[in-house]
ZAMARGU-4260 file (C-alpha; in steps of 0.2 Angstrom, whole numbers, plus 5000, padded with zeros to 4 digits):
<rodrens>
0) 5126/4881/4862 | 5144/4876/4866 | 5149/4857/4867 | 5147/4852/4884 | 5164/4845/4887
5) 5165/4842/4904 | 5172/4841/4920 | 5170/4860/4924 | 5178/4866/4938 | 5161/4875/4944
10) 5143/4869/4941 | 5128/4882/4946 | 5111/4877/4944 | 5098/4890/4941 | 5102/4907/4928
15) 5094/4920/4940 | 5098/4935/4948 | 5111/4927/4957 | 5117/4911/4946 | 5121/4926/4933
20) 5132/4936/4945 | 5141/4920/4948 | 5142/4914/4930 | 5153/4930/4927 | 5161/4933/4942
25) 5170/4914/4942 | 5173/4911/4925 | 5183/4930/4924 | 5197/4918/4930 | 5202/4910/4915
30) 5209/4895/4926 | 5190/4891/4931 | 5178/4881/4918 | 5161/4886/4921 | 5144/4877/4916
35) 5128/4888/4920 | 5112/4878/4919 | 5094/4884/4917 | 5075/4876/4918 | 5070/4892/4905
40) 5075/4899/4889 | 5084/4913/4882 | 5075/4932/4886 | 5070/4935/4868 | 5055/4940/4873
45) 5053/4962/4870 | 5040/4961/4883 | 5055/4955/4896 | 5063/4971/4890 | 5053/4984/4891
50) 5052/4989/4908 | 5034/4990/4911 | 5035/4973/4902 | 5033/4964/4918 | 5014/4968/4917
55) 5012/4955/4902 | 5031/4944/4909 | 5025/4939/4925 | 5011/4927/4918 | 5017/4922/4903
60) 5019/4903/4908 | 5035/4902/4894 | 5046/4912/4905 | 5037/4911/4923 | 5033/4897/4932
65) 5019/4897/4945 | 5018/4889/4960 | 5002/4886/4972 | 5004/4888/4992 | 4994/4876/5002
70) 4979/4885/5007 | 4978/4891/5025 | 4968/4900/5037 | 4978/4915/5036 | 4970/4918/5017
75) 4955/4911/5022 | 4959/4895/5012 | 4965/4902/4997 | 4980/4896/4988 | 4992/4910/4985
80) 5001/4911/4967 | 5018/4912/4966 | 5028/4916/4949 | 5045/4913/4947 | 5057/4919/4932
85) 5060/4901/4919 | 5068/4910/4909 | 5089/4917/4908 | 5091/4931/4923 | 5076/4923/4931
90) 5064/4934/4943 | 5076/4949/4938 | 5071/4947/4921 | 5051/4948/4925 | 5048/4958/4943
95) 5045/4976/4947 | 5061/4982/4944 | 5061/4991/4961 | 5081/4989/4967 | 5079/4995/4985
100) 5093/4984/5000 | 5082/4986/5013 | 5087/4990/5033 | 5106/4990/5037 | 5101/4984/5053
105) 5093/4966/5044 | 5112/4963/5040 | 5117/4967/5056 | 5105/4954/5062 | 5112/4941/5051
110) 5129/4946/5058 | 5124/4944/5077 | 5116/4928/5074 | 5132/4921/5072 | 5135/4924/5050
115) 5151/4934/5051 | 5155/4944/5036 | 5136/4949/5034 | 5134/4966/5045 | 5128/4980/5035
120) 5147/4984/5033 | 5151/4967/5027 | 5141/4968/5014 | 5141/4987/5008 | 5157/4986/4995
125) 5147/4970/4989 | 5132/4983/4984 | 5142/4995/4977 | 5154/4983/4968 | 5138/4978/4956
130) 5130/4994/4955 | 5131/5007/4941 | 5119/5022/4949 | 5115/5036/4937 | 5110/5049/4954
135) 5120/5059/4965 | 5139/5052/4972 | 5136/5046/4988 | 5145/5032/4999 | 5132/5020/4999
140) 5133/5020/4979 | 5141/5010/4965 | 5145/5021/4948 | 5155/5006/4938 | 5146/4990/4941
145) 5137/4981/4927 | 5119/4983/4935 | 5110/4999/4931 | 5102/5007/4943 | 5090/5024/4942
150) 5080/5038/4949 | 5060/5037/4944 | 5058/5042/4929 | 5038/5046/4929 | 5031/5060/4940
155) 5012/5057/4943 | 5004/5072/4951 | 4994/5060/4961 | 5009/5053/4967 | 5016/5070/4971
160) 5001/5071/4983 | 5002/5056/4989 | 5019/5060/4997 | 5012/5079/5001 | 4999/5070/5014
165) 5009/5057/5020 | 5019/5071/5026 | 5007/5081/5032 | 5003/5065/5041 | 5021/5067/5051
170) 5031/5055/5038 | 5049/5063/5033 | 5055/5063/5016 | 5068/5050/5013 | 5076/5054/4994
175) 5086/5038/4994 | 5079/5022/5000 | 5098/5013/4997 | 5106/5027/5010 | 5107/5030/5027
180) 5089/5024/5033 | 5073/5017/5025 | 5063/5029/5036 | 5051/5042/5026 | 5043/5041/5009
185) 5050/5046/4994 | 5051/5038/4974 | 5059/5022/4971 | 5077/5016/4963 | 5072/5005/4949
190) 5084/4994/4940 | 5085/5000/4923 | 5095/5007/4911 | 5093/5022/4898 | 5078/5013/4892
195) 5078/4995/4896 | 5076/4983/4909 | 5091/4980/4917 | 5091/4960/4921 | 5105/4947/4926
200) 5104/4944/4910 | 5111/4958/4901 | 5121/4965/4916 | 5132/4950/4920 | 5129/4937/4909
205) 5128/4941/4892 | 5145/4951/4894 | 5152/4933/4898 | 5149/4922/4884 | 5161/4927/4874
210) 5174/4917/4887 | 5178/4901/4880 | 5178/4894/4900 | 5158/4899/4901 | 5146/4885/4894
215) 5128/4891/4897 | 5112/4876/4894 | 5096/4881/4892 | 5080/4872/4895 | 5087/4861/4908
220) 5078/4851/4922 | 5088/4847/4935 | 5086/4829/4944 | 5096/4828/4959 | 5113/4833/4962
225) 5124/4817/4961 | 5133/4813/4978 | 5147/4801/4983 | 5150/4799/5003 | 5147/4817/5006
230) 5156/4824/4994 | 5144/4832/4981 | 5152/4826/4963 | 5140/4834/4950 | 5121/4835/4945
235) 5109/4824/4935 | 5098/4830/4922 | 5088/4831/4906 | 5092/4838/4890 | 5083/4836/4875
240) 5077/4821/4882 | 5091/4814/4888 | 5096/4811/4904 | 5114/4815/4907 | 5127/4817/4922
245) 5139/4831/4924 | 5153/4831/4936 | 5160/4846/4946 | 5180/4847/4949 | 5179/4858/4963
250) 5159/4864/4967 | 5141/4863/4962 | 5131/4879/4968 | 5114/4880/4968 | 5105/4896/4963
255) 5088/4891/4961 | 5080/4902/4972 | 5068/4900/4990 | 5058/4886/4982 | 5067/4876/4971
260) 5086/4876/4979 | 5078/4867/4995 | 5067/4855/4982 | 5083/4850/4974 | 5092/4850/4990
265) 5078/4836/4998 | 5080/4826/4981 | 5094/4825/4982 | 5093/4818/5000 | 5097/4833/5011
270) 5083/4835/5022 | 5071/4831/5035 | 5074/4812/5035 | 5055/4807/5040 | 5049/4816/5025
275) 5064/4808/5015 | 5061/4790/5019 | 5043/4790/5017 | 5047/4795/5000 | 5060/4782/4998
280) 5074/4792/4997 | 5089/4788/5003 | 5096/4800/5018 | 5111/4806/5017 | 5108/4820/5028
285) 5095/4824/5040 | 5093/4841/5040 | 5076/4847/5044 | 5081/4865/5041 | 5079/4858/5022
290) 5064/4871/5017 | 5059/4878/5033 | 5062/4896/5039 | 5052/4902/5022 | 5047/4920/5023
295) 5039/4933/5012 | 5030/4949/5012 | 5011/4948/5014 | 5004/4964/5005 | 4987/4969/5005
300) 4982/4983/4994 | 4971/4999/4996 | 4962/5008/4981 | 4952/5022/4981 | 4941/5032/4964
305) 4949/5048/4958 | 4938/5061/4954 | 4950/5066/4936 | 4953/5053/4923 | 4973/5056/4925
310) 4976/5036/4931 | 4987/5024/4922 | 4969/5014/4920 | 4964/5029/4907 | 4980/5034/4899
315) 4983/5017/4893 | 4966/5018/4887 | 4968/5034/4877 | 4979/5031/4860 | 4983/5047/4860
320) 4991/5047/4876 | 4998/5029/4872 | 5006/5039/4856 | 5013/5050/4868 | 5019/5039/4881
325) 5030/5029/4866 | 5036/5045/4862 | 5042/5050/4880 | 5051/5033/4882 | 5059/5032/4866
330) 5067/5051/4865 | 5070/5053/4882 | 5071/5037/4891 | 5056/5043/4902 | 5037/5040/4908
335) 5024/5029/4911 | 5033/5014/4902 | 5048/5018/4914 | 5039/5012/4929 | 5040/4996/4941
340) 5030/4989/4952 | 5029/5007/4965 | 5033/5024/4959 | 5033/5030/4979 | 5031/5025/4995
345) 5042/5021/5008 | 5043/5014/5028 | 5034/5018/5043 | 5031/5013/5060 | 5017/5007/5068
350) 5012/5007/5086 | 5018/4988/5087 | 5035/4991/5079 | 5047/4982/5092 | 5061/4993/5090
355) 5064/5011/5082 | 5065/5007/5063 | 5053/5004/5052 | 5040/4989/5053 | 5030/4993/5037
360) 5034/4999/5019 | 5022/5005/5006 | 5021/5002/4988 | 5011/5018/4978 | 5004/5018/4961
365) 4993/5029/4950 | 4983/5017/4943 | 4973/4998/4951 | 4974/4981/4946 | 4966/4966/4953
370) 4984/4957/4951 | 5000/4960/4940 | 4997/4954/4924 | 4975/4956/4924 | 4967/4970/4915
375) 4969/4988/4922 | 4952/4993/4930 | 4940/5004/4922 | 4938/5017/4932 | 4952/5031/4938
380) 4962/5020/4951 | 4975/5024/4964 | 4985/5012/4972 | 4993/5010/4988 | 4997/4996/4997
385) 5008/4991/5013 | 5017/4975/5018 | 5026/4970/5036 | 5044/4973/5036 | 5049/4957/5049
390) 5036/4945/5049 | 5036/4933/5062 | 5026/4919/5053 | 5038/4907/5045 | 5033/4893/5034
395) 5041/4878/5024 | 5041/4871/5008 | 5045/4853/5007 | 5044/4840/4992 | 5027/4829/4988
400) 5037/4813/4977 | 5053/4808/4970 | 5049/4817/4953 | 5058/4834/4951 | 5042/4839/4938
405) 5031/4842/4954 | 5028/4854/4963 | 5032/4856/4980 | 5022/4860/4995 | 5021/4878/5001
410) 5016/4881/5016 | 5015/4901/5020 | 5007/4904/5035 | 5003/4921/5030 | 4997/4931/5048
415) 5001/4917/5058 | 5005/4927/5073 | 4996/4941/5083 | 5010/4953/5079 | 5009/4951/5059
420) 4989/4951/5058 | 4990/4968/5072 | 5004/4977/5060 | 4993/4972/5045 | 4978/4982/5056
425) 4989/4997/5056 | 4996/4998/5041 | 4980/5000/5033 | 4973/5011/5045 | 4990/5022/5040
430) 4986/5023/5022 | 4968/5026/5026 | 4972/5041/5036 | 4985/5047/5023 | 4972/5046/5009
435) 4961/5057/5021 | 4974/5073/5022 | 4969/5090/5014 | 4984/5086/5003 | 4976/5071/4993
440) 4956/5071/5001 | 4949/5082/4987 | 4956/5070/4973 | 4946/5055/4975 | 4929/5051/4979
445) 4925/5031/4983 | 4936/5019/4995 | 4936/5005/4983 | 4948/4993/4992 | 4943/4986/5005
450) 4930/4997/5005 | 4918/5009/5016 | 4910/4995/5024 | 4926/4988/5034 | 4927/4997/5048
455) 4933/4988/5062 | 4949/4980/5066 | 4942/4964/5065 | 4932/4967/5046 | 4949/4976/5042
460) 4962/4959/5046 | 4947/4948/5035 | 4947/4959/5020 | 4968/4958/5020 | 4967/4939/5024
465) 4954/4936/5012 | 4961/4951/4999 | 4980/4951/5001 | 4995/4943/4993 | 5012/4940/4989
470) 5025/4951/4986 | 5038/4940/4977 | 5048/4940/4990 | 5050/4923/4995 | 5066/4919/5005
475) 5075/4910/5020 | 5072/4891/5015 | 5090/4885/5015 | 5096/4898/5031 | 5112/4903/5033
480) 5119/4899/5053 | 5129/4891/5064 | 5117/4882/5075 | 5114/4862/5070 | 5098/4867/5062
485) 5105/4879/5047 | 5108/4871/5031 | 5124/4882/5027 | 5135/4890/5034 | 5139/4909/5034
490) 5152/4905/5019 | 5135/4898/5011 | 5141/4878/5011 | 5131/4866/5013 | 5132/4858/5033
495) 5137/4840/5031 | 5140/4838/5010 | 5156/4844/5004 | 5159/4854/4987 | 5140/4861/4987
500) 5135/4877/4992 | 5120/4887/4990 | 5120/4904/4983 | 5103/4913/4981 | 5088/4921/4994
505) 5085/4905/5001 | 5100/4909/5013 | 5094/4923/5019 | 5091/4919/5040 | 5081/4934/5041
510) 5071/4942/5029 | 5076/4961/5022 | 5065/4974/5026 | 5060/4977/5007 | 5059/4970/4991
515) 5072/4955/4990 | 5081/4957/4973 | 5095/4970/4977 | 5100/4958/4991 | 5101/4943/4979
520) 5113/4950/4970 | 5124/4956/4983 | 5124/4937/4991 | 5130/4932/4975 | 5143/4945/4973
525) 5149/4942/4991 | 5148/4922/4986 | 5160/4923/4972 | 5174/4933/4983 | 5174/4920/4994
530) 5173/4906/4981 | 5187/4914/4972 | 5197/4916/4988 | 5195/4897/4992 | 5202/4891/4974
</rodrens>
């Protein structure tokens, strides 16, 4: 590790998917100092790697943190797990790889409410700019950014059917996700490279640390961020023990994602002010915008039995196919250890979509598991699964005590409303008719998940309320607007604190449509521009 000689012009807080992209971005101006710190460790780990890794990554409590929601009526009062990357590159170095941007017309939304620069035009160059995609030229493609990004890699014959009956069913195909529409099915763009995961990490970061400007710490709890007036001067924190303050020339940035940015921000004592002064923290701005506004894609799975032993669950079971599989990957970059989180799937509408674009995605895979991370199943599984695109539930999370070891409170609100629990209803009932086309009928014999016995709408909401989950996708909780309840503006400050800024999904006002980690980066890339712009 380098000295920490301060003052640096620029503190970020949090080594994700985002603090990464802004670790390189600002310190490639030699006239910036740049100190990146990070709760987690170096990625060492191979499992962090490989790109099927994230099997093993996601609950490996040395570079994933877990977080508990408050139980709630809409998971029939269970407490939903939620890991987050520790570790350098963050979530990007442990979830599903899938690199997808979700609807143009989300950004459009952002835009309309008032967040200038965000429209779906605003924000393309932004995409491309980080981007390095190994598929056809097209304008809505980057070919020289750091971040790899490619095709699937593993062509499942089930799969393939799959995507045969969901068009018989009347679904278009839709060969790029990241192009005109999200419409259709097709296979996913996962970010990796050649053979490897393609992280923050070894995108942006790593080709930075050999700028003398750039000081990154590790293993770094971050206490509150130090304040003077309104004018946010640097962070406290621990290191090795001791607690140490660091100050901030021109901006601290918070990258610490949906949960932890908002957590730092009401520590720190920006936030709803009942909730501050009860914990005897000292208000310097009421904002009780603070953690509210959280969003997240509830996902509840289907699984039926195939009738042939060709599932993940048996491959991985088989040496020889496990032989074969190494093989594949190593030589040619290719198969089953390729694979993310979905191979195919794609976005639908339902019956209760509110206006012409999709209001479901689906996430396919050949093979079942209870959760990522738990022991395939032993029988010949097939996956699919389907979440809400705009859920109307919102939730908050808000800070339980003064000590920034704890946890905070999450509170989901998973199907709070009639709209998310009937488009839950729907989706299933797609995936259940998909599964019934000639093209895939004859390849599996039992409905595992949720089973023959739900049958009704109302058996059908209390197996996903009771069997459904999280996507990752947890957003929203420091929004970006101009209305007195956001908590930044649409150049991402900080309303009422100057020299602090937030950069990461907890700005997002809206949710995107899809999965949330292409958009992270992209509201970092578009951060640093006008961070650069304002020096």
């Amino acid at each position: 590790m380098k000295p920490i000689n301060g003052p640096f012009t620029h503190i970020i807080v949090g080594a994700g998917s985002a603090g990464c992209v802004l670790a390189n971005r600002l310190s490639a101006k030699s006239r910036n100092k740049v100190l990146l710190v990070e709760a987690g460790s170096w990625d060492k780990n191979f499992w962090l790697k490989l790109p099927v890794g994230y099997f093993r990554s996601i609950n490996n409590p040395s570079v994933s943190r877990h977080f508990a929601t408050t139980p709630s009526e809409g998971t029939t009062g269970r407490s939903i797990d939620w890991p987050r990357g520790k570790v350098i590159g963050g979530s990007s170095s442990i979830n599903g790889l899938i690199f997808i941007r979700g609807q143009k017309e989300t950004f459009d939304e952002w835009a309309e409410l008032g967040n200038w620069g965000w429209s779906s035009a605003d924000v393309l160059p932004h995409f491309r700019r980080l981007e390095s995609f190994t598929g056809p030229p097209s304008q809505y493609h980057g070919s020289h950014g750091e971040l790899q990004v490619s095709q699937l890699r593993n062509n499942h014959p089930h799969c393939d059917a799959w995507l045969r009956a969901a068009r018989q069913l009347g679904l278009t195909h839709n060969d790029d996700f990241n192009g005109a529409t999200t419409l259709g099915v097709g296979a996913y763009h996962l970010s990796i490279g050649r053979r490897w995961r393609s992280s923050a990490a070894n995108a942006f970061l790593k080709p930075a640390l050999t700028r003398s400007n750039l000081t990154v710490i590790t293993n770094v709890l971050v206490e509150k961020i130090v304040i003077s007036g309104r004018q946010a001067k640097g962070i406290r924190f621990r290191h090795n023990n001791e607690t140490m303050e660091i100050m901030a020339n021109q901006e601290v940035i918070l990258s610490a994602g949906a949960i932890q940015s908002p957590q730092l921000l009401q520590l720190s004592g920006i936030g709803p002010g009942s909730l501050l002064k009860k914990l005897e923290i000292p208000v310097i701005v009421n904002r009780p915008g603070v953690g509210g506004n959280l969003q997240d894609h509830y996902q509840m799975r289907t699984i039926v039995r195939m009738k042939e032993k060709r599932s993940l669950n048996n491959q991985i079971r088989n040496p020889f196919s496990l032989v074969l599989m190494g093989l594949n990957w190593a030589i040619r970059g290719r198969g089953a250890l390729t694979v993310g989180a979905g191979q195919v799937g794609g976005g639908a509408r339902t019956e209760y979509a509110p206006s012409a674009r999709p209001d479901i995605q689906f996430n396919v895979m050949p093979l079942s598991v209870d959760r990522p991370g738990d022991p395939l199943h032993h029988y010949p599984g097939f996956t699919s699964a389907v979440w809400q695109c705009h859920p109307e539930s919102r939730g908050r999370v808000d800070i339980v005590s003064k000590d920034p070891n704890a946890d905070p409170r999450i509170y989901p609100n998973y199907l709070d409303t009639e709209l998310d629990q009937k488009t839950i209803i729907a989706g299933i009932k797609m995936l259940r008719n998909i599964y019934q086309q000639d093209e895939f009928r004859h390849l599996w014999d039992i409905e595992m998940v949720p089973g023959p016995d739900v049958k009704t709408d109302g058996e059908i909401l209390d197996s996903a309320q009771s069997g459904g989950g999280t996507v990752y996708h947890c957003t929203g909780t420091c929004r970006m607007g101009v209305d007195d309840n956001a908590v930044v503006s649409p150049d991402l400050k900080v309303r009422g604190v100057d020299g602090l800024r937030v950069v990461d999904a907890s700005v997002m006002p809206l949710i995107t449509s899809a999965n949330t980690n292409a958009s992270t980066y992209m509201i970092a890339e578009k951060a640093a521009d006008m961070i650069l712009s304002a020096s």
